[in-house]
Rosetta silent file (secondary structure, phi, psi, omega in degrees, C-alpha in Angstrom):
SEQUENCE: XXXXXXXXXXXXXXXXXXXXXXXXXXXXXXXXXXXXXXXXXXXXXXXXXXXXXXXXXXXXXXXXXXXXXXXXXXXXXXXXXXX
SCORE:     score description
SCORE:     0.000 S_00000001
   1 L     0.000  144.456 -150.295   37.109 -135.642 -103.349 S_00000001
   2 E  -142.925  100.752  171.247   37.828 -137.748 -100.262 S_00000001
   3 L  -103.379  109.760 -159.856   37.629 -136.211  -96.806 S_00000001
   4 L   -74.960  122.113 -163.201   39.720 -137.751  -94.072 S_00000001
   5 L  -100.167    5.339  168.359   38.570 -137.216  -90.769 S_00000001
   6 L  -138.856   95.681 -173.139   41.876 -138.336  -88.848 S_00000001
   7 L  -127.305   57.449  150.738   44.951 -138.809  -91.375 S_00000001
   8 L  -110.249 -112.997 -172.342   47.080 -139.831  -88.740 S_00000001
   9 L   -45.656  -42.157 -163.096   46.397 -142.844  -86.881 S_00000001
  10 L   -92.148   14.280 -148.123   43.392 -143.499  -89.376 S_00000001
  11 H   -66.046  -64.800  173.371   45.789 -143.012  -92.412 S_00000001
  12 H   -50.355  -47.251  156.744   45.813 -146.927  -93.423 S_00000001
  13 H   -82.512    5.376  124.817   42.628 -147.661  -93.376 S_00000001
  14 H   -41.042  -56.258  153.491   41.673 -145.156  -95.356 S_00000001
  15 H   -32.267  -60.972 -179.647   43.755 -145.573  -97.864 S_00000001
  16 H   -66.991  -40.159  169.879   43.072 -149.246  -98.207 S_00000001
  17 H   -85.483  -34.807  168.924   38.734 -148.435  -98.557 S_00000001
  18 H   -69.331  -32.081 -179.571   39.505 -145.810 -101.211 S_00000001
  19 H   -90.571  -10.815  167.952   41.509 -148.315 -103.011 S_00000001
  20 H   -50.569  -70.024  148.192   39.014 -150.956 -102.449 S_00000001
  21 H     2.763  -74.074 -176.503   36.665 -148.831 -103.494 S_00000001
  22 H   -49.588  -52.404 -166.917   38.228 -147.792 -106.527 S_00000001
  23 L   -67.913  -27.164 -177.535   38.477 -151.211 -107.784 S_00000001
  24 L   -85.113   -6.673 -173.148   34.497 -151.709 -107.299 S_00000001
  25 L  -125.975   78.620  150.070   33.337 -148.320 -109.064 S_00000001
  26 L    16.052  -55.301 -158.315   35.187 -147.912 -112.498 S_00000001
  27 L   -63.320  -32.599 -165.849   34.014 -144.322 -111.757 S_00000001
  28 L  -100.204  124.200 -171.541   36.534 -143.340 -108.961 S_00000001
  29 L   -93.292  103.866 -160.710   39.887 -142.128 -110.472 S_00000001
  30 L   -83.057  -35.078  167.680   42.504 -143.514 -107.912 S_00000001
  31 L   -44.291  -35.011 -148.958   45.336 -141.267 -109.817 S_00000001
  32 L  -148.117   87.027  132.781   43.488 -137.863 -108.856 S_00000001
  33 L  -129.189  141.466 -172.896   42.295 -137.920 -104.906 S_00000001
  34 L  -120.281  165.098 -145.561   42.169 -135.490 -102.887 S_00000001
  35 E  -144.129  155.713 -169.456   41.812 -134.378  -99.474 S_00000001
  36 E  -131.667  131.123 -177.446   40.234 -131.828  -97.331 S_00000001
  37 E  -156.192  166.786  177.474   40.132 -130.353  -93.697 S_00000001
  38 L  -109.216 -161.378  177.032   39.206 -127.470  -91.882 S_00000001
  39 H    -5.998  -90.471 -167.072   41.781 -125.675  -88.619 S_00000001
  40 H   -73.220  -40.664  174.406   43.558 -128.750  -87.527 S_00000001
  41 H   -70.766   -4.026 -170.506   42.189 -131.096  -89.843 S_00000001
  42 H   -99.218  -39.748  163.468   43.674 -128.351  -92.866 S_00000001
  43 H   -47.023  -90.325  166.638   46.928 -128.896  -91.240 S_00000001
  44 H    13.034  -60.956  179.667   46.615 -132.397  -90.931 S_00000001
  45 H   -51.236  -58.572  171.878   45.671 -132.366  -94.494 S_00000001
  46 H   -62.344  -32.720 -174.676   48.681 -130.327  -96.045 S_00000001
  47 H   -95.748   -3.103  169.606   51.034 -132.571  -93.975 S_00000001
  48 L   -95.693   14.945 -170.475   49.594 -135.959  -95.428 S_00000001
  49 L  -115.899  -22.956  169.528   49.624 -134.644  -98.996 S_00000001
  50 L   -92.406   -1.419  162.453   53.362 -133.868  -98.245 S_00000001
  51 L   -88.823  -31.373  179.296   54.258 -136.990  -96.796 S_00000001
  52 L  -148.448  152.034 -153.880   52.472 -139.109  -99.312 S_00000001
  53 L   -92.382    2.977 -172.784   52.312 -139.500 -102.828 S_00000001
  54 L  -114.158    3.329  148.879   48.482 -141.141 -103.138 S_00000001
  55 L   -89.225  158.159  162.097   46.714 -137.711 -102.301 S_00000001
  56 L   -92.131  -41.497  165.615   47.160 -135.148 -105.392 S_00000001
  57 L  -141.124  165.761  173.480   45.922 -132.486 -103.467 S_00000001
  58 E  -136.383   93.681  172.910   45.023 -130.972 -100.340 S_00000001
  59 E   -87.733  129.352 -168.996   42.728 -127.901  -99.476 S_00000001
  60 E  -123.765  120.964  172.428   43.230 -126.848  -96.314 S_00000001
  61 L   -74.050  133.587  176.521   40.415 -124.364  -94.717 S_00000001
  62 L    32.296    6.790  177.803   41.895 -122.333  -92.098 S_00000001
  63 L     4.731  131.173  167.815   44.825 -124.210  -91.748 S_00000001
  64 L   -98.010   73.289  179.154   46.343 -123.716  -88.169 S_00000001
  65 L   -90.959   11.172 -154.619   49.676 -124.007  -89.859 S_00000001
  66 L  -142.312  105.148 -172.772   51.495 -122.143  -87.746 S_00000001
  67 L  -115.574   15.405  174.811   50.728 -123.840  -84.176 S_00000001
  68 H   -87.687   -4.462  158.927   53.425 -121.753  -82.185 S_00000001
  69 H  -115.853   17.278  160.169   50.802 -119.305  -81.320 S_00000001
  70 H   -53.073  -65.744 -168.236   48.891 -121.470  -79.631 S_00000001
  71 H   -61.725  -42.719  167.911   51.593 -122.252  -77.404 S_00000001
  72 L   -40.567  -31.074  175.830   52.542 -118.193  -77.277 S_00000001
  73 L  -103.775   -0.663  175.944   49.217 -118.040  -75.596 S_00000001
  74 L   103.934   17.437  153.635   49.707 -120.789  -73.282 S_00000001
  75 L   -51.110  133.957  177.959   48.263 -123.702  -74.850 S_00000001
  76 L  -104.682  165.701 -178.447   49.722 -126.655  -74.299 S_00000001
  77 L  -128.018  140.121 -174.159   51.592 -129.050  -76.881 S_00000001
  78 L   -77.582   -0.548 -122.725   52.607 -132.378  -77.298 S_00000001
  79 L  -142.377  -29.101 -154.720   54.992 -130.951  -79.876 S_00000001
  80 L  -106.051  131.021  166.249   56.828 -128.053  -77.686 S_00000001
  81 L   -46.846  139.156  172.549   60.107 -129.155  -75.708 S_00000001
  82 L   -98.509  116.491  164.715   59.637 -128.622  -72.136 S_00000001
  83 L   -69.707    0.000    0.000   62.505 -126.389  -70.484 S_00000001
């Protein structure tokens, strides 16, 4: 299991050290990794395993998957249109 601690910005070069990786330890099964996060990072997580096809899964810990009540409480977001 392979936990990403940014799988945004840090996506590529991740990707690219697991498959390095892969090639030096016989042992690591490049068909079946998977990814992990807790609140933000369990979004984070859920939305790279549905964007791309080289995690197999994603457990997501608390997921914040629902970030509109954030904003509901007056948080702000890079995300929410400003009227």
């Amino acid at each position: 299991m392979v936990t990403a601690i940014c799988v945004t910005t840090a996506w590529p070069i991740k990707k690219t050290a697991i498959e390095q990786l892969s090639r030096r330890m016989p042992f690591i099964d490049i068909d079946k990794i998977g990814i992990w996060g807790h609140s933000g990072g369990g979004f984070m997580s859920t939305a790279r395993c549905c964007l791309s096809r080289f995690f197999k899964v994603a457990v997501s810990e608390s997921g914040n998957h629902e970030n509109n009540i954030y904003i509901a409480n007056g948080a702000k977001s890079t995300t929410a249109s400003k009227n």
